[in-house]
C-alpha positions as CSV (number, residue, x, y, z in Angstrom):
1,X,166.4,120.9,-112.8
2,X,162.8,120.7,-111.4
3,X,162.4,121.7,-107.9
4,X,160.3,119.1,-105.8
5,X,156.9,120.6,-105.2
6,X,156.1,122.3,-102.1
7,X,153.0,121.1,-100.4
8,X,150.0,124.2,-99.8
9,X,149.4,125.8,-97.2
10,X,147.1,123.3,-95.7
11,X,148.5,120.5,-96.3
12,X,151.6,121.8,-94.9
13,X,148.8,122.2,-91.3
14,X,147.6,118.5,-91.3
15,X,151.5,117.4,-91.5
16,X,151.9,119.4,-89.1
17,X,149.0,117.6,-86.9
18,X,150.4,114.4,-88.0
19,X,153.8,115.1,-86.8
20,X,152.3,116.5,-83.7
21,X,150.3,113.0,-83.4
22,X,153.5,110.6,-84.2
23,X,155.5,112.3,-81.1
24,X,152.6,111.9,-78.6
25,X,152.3,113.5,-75.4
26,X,150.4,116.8,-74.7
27,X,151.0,118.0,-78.3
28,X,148.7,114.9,-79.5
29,X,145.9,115.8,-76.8
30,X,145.7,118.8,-78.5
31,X,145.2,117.8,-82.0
32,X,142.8,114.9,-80.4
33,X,141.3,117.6,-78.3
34,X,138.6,118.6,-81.4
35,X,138.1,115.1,-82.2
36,X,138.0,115.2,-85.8
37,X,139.9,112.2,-87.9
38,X,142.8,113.9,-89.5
39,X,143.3,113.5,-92.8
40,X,146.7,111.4,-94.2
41,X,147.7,112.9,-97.7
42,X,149.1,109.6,-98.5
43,X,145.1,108.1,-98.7
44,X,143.1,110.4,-101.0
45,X,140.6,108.3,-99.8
46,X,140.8,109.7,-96.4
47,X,140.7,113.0,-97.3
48,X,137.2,114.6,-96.9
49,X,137.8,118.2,-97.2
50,X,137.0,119.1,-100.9
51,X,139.4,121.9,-101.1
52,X,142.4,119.9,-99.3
53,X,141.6,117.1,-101.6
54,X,141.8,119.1,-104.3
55,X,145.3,120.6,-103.3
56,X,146.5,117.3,-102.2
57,X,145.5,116.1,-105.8
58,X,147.3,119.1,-107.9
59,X,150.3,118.5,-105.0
60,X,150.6,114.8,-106.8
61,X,149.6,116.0,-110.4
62,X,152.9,117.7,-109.7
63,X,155.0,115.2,-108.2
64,X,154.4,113.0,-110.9
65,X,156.1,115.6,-113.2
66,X,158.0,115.9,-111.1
67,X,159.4,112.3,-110.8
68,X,158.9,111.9,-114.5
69,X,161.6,114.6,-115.6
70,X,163.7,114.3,-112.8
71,X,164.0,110.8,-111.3
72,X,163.6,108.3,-114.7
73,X,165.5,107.9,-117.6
74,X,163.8,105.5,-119.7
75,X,160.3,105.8,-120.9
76,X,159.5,102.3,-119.5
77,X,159.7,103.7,-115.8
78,X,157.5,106.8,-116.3
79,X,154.4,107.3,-114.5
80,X,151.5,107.3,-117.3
81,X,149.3,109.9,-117.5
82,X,146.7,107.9,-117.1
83,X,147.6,107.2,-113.3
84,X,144.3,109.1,-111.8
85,X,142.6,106.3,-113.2
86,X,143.9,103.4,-111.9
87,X,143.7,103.6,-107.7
88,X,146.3,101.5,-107.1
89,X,148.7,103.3,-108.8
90,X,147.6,106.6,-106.8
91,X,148.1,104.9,-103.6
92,X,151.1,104.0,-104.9
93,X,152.0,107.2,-105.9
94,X,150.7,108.9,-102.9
95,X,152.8,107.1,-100.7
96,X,156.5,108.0,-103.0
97,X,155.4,111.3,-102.8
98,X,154.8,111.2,-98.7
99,X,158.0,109.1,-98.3
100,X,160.1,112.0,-100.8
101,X,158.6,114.8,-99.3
102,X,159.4,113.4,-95.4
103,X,163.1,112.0,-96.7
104,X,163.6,115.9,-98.4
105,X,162.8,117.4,-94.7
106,X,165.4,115.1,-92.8
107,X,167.9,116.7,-91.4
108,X,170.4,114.5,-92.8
109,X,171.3,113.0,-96.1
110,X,170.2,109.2,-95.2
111,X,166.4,109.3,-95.4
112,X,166.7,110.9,-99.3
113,X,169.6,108.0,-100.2
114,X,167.2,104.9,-98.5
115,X,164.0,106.6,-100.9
116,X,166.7,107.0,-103.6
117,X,167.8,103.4,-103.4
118,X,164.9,101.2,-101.7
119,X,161.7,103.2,-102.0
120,X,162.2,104.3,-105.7
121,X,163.1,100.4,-107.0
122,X,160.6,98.8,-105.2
123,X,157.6,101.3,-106.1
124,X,158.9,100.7,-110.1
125,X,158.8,97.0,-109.5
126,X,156.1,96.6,-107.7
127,X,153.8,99.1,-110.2
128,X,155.8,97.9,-113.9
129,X,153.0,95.8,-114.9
130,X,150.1,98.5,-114.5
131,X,152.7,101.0,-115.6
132,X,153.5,99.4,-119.1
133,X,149.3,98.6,-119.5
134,X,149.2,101.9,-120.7
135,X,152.4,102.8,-122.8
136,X,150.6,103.4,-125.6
137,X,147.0,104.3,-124.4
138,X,144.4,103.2,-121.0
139,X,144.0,100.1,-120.5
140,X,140.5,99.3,-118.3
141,X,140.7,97.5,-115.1
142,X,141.8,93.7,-116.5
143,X,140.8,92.7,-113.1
144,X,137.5,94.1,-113.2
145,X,135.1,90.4,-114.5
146,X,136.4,88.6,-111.5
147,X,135.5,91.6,-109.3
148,X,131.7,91.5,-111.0
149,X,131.8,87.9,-109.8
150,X,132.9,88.6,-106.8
151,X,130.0,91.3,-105.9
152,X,127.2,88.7,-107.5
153,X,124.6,88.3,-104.6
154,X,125.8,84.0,-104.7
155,X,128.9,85.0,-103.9
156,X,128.6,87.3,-101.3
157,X,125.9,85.2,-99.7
158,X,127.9,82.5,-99.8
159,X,131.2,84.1,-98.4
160,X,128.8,86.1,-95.4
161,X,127.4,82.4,-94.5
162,X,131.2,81.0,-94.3
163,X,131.9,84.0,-92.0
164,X,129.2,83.2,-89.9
165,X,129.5,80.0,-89.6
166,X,132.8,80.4,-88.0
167,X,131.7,82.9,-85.8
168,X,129.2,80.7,-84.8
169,X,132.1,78.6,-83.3
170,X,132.8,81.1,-80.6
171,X,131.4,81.6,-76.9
172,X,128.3,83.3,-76.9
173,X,128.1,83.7,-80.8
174,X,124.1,83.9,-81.2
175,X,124.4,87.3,-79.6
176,X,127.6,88.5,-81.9
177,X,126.0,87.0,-84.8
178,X,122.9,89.2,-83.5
179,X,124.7,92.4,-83.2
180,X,126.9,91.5,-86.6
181,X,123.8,91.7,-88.4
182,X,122.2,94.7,-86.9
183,X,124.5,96.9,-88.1
């Protein structure tokens, strides 16, 4: 059996800020005290630091072998290996590891059994689809010609005018519709 992976050093520090955030009181004016945005390990995205990135990405590179040899069976429920690639998948992922790493700390059973029985099922269902795209090899973004459209200056003229138009419905909206576009 695989251990699950221990998080580094700093990561192990911004959880700690996070926890320290999540009970409030004088322990959260202190990690508010500096000001700076902290970090959650679950959003790669949010994660500025190019060194805790960079752990935070070998810490899932990990947990996905992880899960792989110790949490599937069949081949069908495995995490592909092209999972880096697709960014919903790695939010997806991201989040199971968060939720398996907080459940492994509890100090009872219950957390692990509830990711064991509800977080594990939904994440396979709700990811098969992208999962199975790439059994056999990468498959590009299938959604990616409707986002092109989407971007297209028409469009996004046409959805910014829509927007403003109902802004324009509320008190004093030539001022908002001022400041919207000033910034």
């Amino acid at each position: 059996m695989t251990e699950f992976p221990d998080v580094t050093p700093r990561m192990a520090k911004v959880y700690e800020q996070l926890h320290k955030l999540a009970i409030g009181g004088h322990s959260a004016d202190e990690v508010h005290g500096d000001g700076e945005i902290i970090p959650r390990l679950w959003d790669i995205t949010s994660i500025h630091d190019p060194q805790l990135r960079s752990e935070t990405w070998k810490w899932l590179e990990s947990f996905v072998y992880w899960f792989n040899t110790q949490q599937t069976w069949y081949s069908h429920d495995q995490i592909p290996p092209c999972w880096p690639q697709h960014p919903h998948l790695v939010r997806d992922i991201a989040t199971l590891a968060d939720q398996r790493r907080t459940a492994g700390e509890a100090p009872t059973s219950t957390a692990l059994d509830e990711w064991h029985r509800y977080t594990i099922p939904n994440f396979l269902e709700r990811t098969r689809t992208a999962r199975q795209g790439c059994d056999n090899d990468h498959v590009p973004w299938p959604g990616k010609p409707a986002h092109t459209r989407h971007i297209t200056e028409t469009n996004t003229t046409r959805r910014h005018s829509i927007i403003d138009a109902d802004i324009a419905t509320l008190p004093h909206s030539v001022t908002n519709l001022r400041r919207l576009h000033s910034s």
